[in-house]
NUKOLBA-934925 format. One record per residue (C-alpha): residue number from 1; residue in one letter; x, z negated, y. Coordinates in nm, 4 decimals. Layout:
<bases>
<base seq="NUM" type="a" px="X" pz="Z" py="Y"/>
...
</bases>
This chain:
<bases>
<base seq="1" type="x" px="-0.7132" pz="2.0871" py="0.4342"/>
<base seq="2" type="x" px="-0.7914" pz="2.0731" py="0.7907"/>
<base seq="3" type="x" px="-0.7240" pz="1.7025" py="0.8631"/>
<base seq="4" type="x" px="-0.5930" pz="1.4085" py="0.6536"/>
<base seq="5" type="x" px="-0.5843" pz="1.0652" py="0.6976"/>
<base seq="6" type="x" px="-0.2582" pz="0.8693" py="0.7584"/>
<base seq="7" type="x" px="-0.2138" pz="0.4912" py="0.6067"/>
<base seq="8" type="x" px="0.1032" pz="0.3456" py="0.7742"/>
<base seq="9" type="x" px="0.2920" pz="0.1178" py="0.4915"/>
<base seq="10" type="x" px="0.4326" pz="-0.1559" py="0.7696"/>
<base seq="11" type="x" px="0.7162" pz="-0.3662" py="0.6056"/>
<base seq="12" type="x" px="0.5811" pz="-0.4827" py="0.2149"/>
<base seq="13" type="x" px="0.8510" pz="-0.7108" py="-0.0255"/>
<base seq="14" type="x" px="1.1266" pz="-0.5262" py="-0.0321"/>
<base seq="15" type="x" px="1.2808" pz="-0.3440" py="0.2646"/>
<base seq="16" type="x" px="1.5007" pz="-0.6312" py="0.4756"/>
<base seq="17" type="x" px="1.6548" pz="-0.6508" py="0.8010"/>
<base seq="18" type="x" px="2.0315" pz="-0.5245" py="0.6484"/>
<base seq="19" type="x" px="1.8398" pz="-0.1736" py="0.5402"/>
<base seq="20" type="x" px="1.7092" pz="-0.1359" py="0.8675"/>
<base seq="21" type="x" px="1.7329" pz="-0.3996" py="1.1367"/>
<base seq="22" type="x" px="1.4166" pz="-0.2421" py="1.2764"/>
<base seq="23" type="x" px="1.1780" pz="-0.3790" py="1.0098"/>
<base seq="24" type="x" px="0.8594" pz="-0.6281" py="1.1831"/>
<base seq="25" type="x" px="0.9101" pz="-0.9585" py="1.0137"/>
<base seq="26" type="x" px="0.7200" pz="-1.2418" py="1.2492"/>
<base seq="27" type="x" px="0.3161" pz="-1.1989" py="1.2390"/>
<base seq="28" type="x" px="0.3078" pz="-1.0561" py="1.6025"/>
<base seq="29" type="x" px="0.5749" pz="-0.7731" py="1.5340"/>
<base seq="30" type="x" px="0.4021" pz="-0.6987" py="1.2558"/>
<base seq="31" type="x" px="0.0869" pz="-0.6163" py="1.4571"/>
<base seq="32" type="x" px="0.2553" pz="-0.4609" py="1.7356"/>
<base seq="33" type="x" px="0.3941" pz="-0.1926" py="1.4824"/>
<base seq="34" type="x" px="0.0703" pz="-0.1876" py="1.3495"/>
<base seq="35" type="x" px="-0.0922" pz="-0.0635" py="1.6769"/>
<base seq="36" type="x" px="0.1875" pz="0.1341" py="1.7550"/>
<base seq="37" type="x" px="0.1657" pz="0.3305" py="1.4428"/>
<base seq="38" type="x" px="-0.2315" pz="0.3434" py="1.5163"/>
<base seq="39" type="x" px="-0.1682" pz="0.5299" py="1.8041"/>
<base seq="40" type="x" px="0.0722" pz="0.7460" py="1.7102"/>
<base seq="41" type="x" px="-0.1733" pz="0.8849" py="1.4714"/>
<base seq="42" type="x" px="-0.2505" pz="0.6126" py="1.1704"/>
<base seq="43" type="x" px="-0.6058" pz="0.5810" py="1.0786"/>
<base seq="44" type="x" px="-0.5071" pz="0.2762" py="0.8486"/>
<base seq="45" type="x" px="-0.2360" pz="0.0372" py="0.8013"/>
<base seq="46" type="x" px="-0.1251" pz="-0.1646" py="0.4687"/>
<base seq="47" type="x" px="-0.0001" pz="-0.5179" py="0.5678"/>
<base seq="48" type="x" px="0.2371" pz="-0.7176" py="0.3915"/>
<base seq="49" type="x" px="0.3734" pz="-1.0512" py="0.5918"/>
<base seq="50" type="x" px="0.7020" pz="-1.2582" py="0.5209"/>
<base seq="51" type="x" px="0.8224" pz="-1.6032" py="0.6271"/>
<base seq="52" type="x" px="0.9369" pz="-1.5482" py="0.9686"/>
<base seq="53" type="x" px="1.2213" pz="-1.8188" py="0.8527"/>
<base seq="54" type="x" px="1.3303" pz="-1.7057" py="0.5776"/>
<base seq="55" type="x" px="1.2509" pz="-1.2867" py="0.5861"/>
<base seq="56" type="x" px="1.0970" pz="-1.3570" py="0.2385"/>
<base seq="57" type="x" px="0.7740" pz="-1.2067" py="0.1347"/>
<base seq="58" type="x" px="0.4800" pz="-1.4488" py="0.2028"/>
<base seq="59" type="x" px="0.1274" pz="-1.5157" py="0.0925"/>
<base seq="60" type="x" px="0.0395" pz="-1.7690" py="0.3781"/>
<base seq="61" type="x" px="-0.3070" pz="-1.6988" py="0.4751"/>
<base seq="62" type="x" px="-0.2239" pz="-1.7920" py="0.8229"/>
<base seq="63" type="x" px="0.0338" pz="-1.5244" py="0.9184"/>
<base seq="64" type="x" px="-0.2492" pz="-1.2914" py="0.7612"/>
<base seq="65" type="x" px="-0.5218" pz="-1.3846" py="1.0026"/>
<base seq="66" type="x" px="-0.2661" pz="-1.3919" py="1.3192"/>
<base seq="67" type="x" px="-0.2001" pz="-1.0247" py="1.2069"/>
<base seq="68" type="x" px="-0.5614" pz="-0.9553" py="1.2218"/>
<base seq="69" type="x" px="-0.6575" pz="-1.1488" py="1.4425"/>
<base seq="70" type="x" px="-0.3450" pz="-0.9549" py="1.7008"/>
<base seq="71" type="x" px="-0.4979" pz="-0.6485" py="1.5905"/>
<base seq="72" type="x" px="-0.8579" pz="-0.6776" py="1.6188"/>
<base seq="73" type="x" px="-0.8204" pz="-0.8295" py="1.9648"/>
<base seq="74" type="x" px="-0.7006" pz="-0.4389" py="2.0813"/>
<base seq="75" type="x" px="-0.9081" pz="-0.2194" py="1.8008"/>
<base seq="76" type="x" px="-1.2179" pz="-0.2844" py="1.6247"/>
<base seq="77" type="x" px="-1.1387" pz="0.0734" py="1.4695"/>
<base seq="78" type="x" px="-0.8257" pz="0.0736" py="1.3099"/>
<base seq="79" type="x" px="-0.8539" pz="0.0283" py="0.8972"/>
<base seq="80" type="x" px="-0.6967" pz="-0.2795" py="0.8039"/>
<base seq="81" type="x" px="-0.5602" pz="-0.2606" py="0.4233"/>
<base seq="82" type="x" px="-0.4292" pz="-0.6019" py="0.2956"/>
<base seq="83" type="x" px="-0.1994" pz="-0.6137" py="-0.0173"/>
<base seq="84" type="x" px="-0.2987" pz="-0.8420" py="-0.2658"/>
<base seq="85" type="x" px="0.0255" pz="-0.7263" py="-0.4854"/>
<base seq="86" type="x" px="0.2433" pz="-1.0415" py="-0.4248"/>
<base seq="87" type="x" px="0.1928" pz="-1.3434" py="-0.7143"/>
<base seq="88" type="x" px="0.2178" pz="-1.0725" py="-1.0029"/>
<base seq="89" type="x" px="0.6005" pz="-1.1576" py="-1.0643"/>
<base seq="90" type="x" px="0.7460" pz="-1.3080" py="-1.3249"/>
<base seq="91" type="x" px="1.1465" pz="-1.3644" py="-1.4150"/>
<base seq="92" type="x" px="1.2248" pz="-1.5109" py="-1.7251"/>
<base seq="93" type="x" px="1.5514" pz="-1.7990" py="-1.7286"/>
<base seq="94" type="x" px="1.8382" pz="-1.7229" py="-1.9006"/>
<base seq="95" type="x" px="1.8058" pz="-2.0567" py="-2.1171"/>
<base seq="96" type="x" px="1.4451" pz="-2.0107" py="-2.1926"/>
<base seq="97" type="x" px="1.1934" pz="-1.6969" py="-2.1285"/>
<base seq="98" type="x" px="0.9196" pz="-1.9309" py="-2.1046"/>
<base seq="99" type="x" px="1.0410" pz="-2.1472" py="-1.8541"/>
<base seq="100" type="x" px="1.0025" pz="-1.9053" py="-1.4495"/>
<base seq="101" type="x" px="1.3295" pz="-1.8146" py="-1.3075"/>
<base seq="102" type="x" px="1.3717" pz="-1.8601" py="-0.9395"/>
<base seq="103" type="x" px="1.2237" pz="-1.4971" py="-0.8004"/>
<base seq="104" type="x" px="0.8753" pz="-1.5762" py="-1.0198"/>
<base seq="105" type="x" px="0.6119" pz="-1.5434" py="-0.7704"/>
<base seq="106" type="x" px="0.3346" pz="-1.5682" py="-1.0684"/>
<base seq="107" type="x" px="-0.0093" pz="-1.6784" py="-0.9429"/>
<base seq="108" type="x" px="-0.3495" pz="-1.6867" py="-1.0783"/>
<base seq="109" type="x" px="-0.5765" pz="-1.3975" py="-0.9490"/>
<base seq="110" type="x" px="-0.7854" pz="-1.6056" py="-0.7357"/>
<base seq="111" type="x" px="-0.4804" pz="-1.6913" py="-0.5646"/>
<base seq="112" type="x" px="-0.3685" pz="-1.3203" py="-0.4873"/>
<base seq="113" type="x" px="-0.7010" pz="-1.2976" py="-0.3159"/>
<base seq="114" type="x" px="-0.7691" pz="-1.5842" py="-0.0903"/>
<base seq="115" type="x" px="-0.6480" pz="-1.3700" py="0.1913"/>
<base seq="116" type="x" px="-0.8953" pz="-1.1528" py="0.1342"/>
<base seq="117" type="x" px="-1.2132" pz="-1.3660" py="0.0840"/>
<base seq="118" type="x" px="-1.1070" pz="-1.5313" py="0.3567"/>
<base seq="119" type="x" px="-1.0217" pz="-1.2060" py="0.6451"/>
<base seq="120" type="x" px="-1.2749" pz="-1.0024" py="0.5006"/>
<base seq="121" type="x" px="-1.0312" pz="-0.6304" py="0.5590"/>
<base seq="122" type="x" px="-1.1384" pz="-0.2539" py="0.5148"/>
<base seq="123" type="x" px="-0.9172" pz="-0.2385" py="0.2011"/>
<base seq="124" type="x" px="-0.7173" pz="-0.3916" py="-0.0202"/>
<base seq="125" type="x" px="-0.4854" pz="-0.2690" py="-0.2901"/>
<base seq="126" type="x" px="-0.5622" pz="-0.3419" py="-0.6628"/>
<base seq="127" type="x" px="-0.2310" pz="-0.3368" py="-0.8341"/>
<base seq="128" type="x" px="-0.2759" pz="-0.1778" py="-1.2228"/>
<base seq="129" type="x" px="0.0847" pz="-0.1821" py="-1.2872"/>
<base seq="130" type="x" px="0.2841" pz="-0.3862" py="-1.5622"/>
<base seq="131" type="x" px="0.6309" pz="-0.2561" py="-1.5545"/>
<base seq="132" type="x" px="1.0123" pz="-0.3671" py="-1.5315"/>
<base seq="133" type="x" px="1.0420" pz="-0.4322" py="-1.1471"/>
<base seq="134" type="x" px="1.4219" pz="-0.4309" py="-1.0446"/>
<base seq="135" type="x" px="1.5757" pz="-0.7701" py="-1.2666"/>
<base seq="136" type="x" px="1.2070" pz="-0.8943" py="-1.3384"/>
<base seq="137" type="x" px="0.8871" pz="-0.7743" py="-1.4743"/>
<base seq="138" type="x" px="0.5546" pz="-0.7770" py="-1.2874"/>
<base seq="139" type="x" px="0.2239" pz="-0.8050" py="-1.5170"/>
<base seq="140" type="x" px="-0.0885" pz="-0.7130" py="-1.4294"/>
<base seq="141" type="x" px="-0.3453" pz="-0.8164" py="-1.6937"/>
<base seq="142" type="x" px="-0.7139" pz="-0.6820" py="-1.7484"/>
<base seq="143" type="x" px="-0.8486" pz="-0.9966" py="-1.6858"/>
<base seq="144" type="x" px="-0.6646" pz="-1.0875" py="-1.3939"/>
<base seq="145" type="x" px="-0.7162" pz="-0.7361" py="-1.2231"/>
<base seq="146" type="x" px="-1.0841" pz="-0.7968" py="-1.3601"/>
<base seq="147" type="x" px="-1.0822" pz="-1.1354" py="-1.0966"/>
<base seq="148" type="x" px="-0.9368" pz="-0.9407" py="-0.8210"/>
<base seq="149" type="x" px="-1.1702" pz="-0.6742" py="-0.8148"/>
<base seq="150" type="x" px="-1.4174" pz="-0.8719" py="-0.8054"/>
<base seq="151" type="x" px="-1.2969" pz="-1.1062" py="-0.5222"/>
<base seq="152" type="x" px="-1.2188" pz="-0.7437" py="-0.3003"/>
<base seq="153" type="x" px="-1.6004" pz="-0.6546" py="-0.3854"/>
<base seq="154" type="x" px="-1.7290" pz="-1.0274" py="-0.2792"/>
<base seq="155" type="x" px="-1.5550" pz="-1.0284" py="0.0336"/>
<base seq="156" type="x" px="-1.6933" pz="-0.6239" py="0.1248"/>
<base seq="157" type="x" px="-1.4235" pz="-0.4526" py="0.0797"/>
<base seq="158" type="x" px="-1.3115" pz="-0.1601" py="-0.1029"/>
<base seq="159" type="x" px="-1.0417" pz="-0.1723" py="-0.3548"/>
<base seq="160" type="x" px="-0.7779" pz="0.0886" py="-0.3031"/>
<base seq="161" type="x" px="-0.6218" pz="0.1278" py="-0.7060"/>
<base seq="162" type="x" px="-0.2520" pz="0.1093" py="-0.7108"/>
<base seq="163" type="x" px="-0.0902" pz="0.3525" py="-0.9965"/>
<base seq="164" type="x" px="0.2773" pz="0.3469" py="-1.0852"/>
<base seq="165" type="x" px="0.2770" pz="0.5335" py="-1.4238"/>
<base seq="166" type="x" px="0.0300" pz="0.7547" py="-1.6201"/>
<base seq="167" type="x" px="-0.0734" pz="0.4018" py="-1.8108"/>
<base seq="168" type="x" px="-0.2439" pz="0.2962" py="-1.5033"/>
<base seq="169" type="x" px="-0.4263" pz="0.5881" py="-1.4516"/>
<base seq="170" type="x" px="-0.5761" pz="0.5125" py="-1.8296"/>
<base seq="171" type="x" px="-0.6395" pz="0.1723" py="-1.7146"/>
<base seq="172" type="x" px="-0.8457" pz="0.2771" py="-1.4505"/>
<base seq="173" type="x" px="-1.0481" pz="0.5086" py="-1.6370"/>
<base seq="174" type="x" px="-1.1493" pz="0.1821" py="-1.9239"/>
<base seq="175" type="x" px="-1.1493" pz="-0.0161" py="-1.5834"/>
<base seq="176" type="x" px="-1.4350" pz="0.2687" py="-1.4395"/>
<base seq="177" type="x" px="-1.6417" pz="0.2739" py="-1.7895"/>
<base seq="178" type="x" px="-1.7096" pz="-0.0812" py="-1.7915"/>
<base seq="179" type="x" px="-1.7753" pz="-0.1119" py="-1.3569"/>
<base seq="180" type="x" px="-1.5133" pz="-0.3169" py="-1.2616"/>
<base seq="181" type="x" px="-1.3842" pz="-0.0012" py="-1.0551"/>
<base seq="182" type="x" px="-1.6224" pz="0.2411" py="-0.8608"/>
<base seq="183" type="x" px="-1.6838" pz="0.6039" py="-1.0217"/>
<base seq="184" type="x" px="-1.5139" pz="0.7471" py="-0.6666"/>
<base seq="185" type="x" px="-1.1943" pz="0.5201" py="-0.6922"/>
<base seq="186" type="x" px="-0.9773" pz="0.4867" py="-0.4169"/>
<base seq="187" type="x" px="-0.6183" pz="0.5668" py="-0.5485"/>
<base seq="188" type="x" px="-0.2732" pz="0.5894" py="-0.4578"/>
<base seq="189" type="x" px="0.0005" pz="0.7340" py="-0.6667"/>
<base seq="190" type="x" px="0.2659" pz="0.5425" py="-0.6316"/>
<base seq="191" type="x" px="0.5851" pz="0.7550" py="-0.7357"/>
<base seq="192" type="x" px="1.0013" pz="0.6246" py="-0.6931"/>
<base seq="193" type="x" px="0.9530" pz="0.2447" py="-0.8063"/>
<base seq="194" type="x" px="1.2153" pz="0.3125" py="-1.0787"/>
<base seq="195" type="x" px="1.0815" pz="0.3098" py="-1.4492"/>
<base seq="196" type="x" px="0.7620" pz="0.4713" py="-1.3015"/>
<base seq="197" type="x" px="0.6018" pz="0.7668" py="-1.1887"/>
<base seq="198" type="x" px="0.9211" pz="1.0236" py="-1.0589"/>
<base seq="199" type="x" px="0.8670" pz="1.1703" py="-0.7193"/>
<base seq="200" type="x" px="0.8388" pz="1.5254" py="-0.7427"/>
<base seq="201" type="x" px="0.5951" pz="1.8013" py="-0.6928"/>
<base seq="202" type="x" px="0.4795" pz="1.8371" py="-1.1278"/>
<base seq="203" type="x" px="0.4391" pz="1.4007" py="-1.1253"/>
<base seq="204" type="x" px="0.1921" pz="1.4322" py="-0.8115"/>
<base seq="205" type="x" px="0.0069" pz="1.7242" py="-0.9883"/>
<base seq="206" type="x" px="0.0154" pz="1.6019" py="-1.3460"/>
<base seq="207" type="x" px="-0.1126" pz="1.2573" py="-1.1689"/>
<base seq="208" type="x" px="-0.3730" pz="1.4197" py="-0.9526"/>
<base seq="209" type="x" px="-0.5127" pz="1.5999" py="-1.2877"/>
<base seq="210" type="x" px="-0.5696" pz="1.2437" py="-1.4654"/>
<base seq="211" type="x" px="-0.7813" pz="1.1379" py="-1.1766"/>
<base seq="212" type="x" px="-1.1727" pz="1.1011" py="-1.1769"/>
<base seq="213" type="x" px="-1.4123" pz="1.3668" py="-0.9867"/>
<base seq="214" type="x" px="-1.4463" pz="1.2988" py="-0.6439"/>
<base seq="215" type="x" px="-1.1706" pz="0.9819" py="-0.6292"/>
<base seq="216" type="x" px="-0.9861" pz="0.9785" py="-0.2901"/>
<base seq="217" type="x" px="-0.6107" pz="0.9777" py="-0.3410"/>
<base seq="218" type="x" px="-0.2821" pz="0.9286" py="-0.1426"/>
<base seq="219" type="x" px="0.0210" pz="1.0469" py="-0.3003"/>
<base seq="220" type="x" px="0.3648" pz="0.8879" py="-0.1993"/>
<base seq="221" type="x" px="0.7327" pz="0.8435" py="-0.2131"/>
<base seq="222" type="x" px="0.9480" pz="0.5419" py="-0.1722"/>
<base seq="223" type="x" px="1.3601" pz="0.6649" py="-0.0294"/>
<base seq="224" type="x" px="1.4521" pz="1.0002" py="0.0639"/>
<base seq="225" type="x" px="1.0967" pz="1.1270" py="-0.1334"/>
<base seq="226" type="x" px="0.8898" pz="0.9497" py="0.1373"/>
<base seq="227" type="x" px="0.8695" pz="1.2247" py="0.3832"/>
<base seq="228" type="x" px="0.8526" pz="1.5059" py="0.1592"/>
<base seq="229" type="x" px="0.6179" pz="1.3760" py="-0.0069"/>
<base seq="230" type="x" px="0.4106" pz="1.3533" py="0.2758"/>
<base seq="231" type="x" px="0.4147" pz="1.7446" py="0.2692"/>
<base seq="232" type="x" px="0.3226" pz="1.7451" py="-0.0969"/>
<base seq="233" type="x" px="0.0522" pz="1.5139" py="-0.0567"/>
<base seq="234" type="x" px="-0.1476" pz="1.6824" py="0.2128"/>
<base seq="235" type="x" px="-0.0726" pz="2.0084" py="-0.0066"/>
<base seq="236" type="x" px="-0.1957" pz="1.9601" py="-0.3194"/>
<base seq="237" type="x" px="-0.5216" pz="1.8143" py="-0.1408"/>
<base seq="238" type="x" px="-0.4270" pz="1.4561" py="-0.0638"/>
<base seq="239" type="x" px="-0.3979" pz="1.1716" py="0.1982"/>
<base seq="240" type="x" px="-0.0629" pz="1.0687" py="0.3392"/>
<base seq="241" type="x" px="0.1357" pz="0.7391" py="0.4126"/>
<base seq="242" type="x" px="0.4280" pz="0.6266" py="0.5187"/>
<base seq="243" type="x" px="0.6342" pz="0.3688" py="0.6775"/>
<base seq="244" type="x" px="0.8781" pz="0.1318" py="0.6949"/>
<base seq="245" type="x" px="0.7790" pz="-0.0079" py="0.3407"/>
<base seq="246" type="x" px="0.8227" pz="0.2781" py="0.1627"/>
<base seq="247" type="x" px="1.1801" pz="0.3787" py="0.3519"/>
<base seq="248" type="x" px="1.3856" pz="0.2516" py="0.5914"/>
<base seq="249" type="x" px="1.5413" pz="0.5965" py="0.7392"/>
<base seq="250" type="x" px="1.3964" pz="0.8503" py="1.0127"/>
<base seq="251" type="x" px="1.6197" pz="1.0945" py="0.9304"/>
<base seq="252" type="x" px="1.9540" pz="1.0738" py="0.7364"/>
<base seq="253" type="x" px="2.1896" pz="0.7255" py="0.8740"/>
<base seq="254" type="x" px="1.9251" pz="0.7402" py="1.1532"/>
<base seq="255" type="x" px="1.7203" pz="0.3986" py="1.0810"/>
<base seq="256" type="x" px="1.3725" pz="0.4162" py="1.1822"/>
<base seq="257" type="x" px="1.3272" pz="0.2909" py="1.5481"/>
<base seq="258" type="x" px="0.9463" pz="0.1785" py="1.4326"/>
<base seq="259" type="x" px="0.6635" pz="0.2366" py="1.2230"/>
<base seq="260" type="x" px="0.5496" pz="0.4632" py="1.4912"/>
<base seq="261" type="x" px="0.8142" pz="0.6681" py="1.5261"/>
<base seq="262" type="x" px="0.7631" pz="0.7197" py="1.1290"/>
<base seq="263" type="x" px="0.4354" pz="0.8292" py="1.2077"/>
<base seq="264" type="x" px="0.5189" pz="1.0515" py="1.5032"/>
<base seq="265" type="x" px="0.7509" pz="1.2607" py="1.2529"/>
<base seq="266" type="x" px="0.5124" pz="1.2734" py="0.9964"/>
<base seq="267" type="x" px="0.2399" pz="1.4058" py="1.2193"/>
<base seq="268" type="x" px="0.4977" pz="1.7136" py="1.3889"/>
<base seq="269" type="x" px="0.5614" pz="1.7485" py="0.9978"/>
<base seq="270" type="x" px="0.2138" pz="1.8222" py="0.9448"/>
<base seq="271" type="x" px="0.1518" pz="2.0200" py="1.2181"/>
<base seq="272" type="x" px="0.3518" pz="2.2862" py="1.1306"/>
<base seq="273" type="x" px="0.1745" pz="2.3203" py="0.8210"/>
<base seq="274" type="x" px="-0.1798" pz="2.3160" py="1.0436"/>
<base seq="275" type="x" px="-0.3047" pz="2.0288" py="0.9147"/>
<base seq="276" type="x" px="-0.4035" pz="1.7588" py="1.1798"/>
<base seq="277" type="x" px="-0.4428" pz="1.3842" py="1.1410"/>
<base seq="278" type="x" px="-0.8026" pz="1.2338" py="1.1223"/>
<base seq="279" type="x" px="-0.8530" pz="0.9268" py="1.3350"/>
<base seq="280" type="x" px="-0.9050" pz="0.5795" py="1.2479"/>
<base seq="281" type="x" px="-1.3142" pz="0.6409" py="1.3063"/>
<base seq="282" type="x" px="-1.2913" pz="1.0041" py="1.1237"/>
<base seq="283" type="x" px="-1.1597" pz="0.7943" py="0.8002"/>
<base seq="284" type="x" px="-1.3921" pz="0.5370" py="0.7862"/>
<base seq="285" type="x" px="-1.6642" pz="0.7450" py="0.7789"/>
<base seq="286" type="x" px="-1.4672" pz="0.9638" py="0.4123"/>
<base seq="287" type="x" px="-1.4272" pz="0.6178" py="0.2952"/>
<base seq="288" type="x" px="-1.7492" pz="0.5031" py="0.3986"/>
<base seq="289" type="x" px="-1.6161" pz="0.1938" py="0.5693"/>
<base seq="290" type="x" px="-1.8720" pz="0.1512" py="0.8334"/>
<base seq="291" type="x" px="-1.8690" pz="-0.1108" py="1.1234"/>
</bases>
């Protein structure tokens, strides 16, 4: 490949301040990494936001639209990915499974979308994924992704399909048959969540092989897997991402100074391989996102 594009993964649920006190937590650090990693080389960024009280993740629909709103005041170009992942947690108590336990975050689907009715973004994700997630479980049902994916389409944008294990990817493909997601899927394979897809070189190509004709795919790796994986990814005919979401560390018991600085390395990584970084415009035309 001559050129991939780069999506810049800016700060998500789980990374905090003691991994790396580096991480963006108030809206406007959050979009000053954001344009930082833009012009380092990102053609799109994926935005989580947190309470800038508490460090916790957060679905307030106001920290999303200062985050846009930040951004979109310096580029009209950069691709602006919003997650809709948070509300899909669900803890069971100790005295009764039915009753939520204190990290339950469960929402209805036309809550995990308000954000993006509301900001109208390039992109956002569309989780598949029901699966053990560290001490809880996160459940993503047909219906419910049914509801998002239709909320992304209402609000024109495109749905970019989140897959954690080889179950997903089957999903998708009864998801396809009956419309609910385009023929020429958006996808990222999502590999290091533990009880998932395994980063390494035969997951990304046994996961690449389940995919549709002519889907666009991004293959990455949470830890030490997320820069190599950056490698792999543009290798085996993929996009790339990275950033402070998917690791805290530049280089080993170095902590990332930024998002950018993630960026920066993964670009000189890919230019020794000769393959160049397509800009923000460049993207949106492969993706069809037009302005």
């Amino acid at each position: 490949m001559s050129s991939v594009f780069l999506t810049c993964a800016l700060v998500g649920n789980f990374t905090t301040r003691a991994h790396n006190p580096n991480l963006p937590i108030t809206p406007k650090e959050i979009a000053e990494d954001a344009l930082g990693a833009w012009r380092a080389g990102a053609a799109i960024v994926h935005i989580h936001v947190r309470d800038p009280e508490t460090e916790l993740p957060s679905m307030e629909i106001g920290s999303y639209a200062e985050v846009v709103e930040r951004i979109r005041d310096v580029s009209d170009e950069l691709i602006i990915n919003l997650t809709t992942g948070n509300g899909g947690r669900f803890q069971p108590s100790d005295h009764d499974p039915l009753v939520p336990g204190p990290k339950t975050n469960f929402l209805v689907p036309e809550k995990r979308v308000e954000h993006i009715l509301a900001l109208r973004p390039d992109i956002a994700t569309l989780d598949l994924n029901t699966m053990v997630f560290g001490g809880e479980v996160v459940i993503n049902t047909p219906r419910n992704i049914r509801i998002m994916a239709e909320g992304i389409r209402e609000a024109g944008a495109r749905a970019e399909v989140e897959l954690f294990d080889s179950g997903d990817i089957a999903l998708m493909h009864d998801l396809m048959a009956e419309g609910t997601i385009e023929a020429q899927p958006l996808c990222s394979i999502v590999m290091g969540v533990k009880y998932g897809f395994v980063p390494s070189l035969e997951t990304l190509l046994y996961a690449r092989s389940r995919l549709p004709a002519g889907a666009q795919w991004t293959g990455f790796g949470t830890g030490r897997w997320a820069f190599p994986m950056v490698a792999m990814s543009a290798m085996a005919g993929g996009q790339v991402r990275i950033g402070m979401e998917d690791a805290a560390w530049l280089n080993r018991g170095e902590p990332a100074p930024s998002n950018g600085a993630m960026v920066e390395k993964a670009k000189r990584m890919l230019d020794d391989l000769g393959i160049g970084l397509a800009t923000s415009k460049e993207a949106r035309v492969t993706l069809g996102l037009v302005r």
